[in-house]
N, C-alpha and C positions, 0 to 999 in steps of 0.2 A: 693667217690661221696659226702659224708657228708660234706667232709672240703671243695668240690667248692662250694659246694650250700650255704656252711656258708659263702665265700668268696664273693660270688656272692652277697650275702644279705646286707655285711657288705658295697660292692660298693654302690649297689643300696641306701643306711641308707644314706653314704655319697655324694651321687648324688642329694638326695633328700634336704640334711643340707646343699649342696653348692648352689643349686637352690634358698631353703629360703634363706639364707644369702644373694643372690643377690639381690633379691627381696628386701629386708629390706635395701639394701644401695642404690639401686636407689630411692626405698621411701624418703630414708634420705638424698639423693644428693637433690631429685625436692624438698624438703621441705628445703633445707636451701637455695635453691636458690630464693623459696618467701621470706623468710628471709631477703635473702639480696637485694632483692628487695623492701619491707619493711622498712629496715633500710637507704637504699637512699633515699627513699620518704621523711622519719619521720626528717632527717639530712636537705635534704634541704628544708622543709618546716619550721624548727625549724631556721635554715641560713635567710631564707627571713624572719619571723618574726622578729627576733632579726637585721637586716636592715633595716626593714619597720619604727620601733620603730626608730633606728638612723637617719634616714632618716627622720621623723617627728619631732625628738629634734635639726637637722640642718636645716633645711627650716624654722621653727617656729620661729631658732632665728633670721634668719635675716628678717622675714615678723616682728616680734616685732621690732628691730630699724629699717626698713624702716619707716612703723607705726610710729614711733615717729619721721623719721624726715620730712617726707610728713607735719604731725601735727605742728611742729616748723615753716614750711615753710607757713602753711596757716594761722598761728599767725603771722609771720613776713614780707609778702607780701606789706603792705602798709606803715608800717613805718619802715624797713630796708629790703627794698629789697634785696640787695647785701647778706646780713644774708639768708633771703628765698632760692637764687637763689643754696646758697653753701650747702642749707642742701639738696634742689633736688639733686646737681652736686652728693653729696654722696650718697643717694638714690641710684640715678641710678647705683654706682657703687657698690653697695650692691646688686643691683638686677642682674648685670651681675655676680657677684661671686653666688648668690644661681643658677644661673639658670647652669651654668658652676659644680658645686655642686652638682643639682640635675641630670644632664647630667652623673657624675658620678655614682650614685647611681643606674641610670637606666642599665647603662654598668654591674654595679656591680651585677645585680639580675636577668643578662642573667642565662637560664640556663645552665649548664654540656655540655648536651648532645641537640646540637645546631644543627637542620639541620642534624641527625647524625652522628654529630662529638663529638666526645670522647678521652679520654686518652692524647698524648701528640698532637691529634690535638686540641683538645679542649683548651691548654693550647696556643697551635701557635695562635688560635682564638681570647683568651684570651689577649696577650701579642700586638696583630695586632691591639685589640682596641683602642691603645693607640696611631697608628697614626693621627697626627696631632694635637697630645696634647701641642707640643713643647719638646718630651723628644722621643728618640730614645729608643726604648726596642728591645735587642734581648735573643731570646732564643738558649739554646745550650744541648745539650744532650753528656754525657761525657760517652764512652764504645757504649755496644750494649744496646740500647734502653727499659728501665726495665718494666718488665708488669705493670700494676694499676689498684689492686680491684677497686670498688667503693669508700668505705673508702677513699685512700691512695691519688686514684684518686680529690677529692674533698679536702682533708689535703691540697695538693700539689698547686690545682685552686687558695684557698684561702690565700698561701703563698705568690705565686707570685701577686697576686691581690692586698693585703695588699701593699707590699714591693713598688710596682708600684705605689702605689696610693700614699703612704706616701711620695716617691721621688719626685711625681708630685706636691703636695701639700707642702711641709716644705722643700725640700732639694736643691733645684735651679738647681737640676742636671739637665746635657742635654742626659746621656745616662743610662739606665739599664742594667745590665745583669743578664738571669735567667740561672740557670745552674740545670739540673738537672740527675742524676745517680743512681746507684742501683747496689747491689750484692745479694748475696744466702738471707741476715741476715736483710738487712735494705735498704729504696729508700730515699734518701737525696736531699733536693730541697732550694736552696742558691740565693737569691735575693740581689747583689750589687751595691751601683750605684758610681757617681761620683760628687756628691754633698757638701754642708758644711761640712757634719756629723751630729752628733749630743750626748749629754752625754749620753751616753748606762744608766746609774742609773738611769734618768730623764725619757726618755723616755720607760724603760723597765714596768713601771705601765702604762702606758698612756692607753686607752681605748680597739687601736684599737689590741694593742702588745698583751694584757692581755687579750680578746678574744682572742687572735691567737693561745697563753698560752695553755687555757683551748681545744680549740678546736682539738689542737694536744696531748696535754693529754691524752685525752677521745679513742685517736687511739692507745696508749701508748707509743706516741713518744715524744719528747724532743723539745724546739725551743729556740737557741744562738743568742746576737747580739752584733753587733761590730760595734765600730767606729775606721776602721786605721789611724796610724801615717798619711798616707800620703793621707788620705782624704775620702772624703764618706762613707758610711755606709751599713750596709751590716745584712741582718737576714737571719736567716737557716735553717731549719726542721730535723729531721731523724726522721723518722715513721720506724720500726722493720718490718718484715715480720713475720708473726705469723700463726698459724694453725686458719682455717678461721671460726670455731665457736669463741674461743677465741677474736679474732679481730671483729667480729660482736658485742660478748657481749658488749665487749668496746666502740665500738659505739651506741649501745643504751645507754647505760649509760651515757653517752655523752651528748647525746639528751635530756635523762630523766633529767639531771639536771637543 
């Protein structure tokens, strides 16, 4: 009778230790899922500052040479018109590129999560902006469709965003392609178009690359770019799959810098 009541004691000791322990990982589940809810805020609020900021040093510059040529125009109206009429002509076509400019900028500081849409719809959302830009963009999903934290999720928005934007702007392309995939280890997200090119050294400092840089760093992934032999140009992410405190910290730190 002694060794079931020890028996019975020893269940109950560990009934009790499996109970706390649940208790203690639901705690620790709902608490890293403010966490990472946390870390989405702090990421995309820290993303729209750092575009608000660009977006105020591209608008600025082209209101300074309008600015000045509005200014040459009202100095040259009476005694070389044709001078006045050419620095308007440019004006205005300074004013169509900010306003085309700033049209992007606004596309660009949509939120995520749009209307409820998320992951790789937010991405189809994403990629859909761009009709009637003058450039075709499609997206393609290569396997079974990979999940996406927040993190990975947002890595991924701003790759293809970048990649799109640049095409639009420097590459003359008329088509994009986003491609993106995932296994057990890493989600890989590859933007190429069909454009000039361009010298991967030259452009790999460029601004918007070098943010791109850092911003998938911070997740601790890696981003490649290429220009092929047979034309256009092409950038590419691998963001790692990670244990999701890990990958959280990474993204704060991210932010904090």
């Amino acid at each position: 009778m002694v060794a079931v009541f020890r028996a019975l004691d020893r269940a109950r000791r560990k009934a009790e230790e499996t109970r706390r322990l649940l208790a203690e990982l639901r705690a620790a589940h709902e608490e890293l899922r403010r966490y990472s809810g946390l870390v989405r805020d702090l990421t995309v609020a820290e993303e729209r500052a750092r575009m608000a900021r660009d977006m105020h040093d591209s608008v600025g510059h082209y209101l300074t040479v309008i600015n000045m040529d509005l200014t040459n125009a009202e100095r040259f109206r009476a005694a070389r018109p044709e001078d006045a009429w050419q620095e308007v002509h440019h004006a205005r076509q300074l004013a169509q590129e900010a306003l085309a400019d700033t049209r992007r900028w606004v596309r660009a500081m949509r939120p995520l999560r749009l209307q409820g849409h998320n992951g790789i719809d937010a991405l189809r959302m994403l990629t859909g902006s761009f009709d009637g830009t003058g450039i075709e963009v499609r997206l393609r999903v290569v396997g079974e469709e990979p999940e996406l934290d927040e993190v990975t999720e947002l890595v991924c928005y701003r790759v293809v965003q970048e990649g799109c934007t640049n095409a639009l702007r420097h590459s003359g392309a008329t088509l994009v392609e986003a491609e993106l995939s995932g296994d057990e280890s890493a989600v890989v997200v590859t933007v190429r178009d069909n454009g000039v090119g361009a010298d991967t050294a030259e452009v790999a400092d460029g601004f918007g690359l070098r943010g791109l840089r850092e911003r998938v760093a911070a997740a601790g992934g890696e981003v490649t770019v290429r220009s092929p032999e047979s034309g256009g140009f092409e950038v590419s992410a691998t963001v790692p799959r990670q244990p999701e405190v890990d990958r959280l910290q990474a993204a704060v730190a991210g932010v904090e810098r």
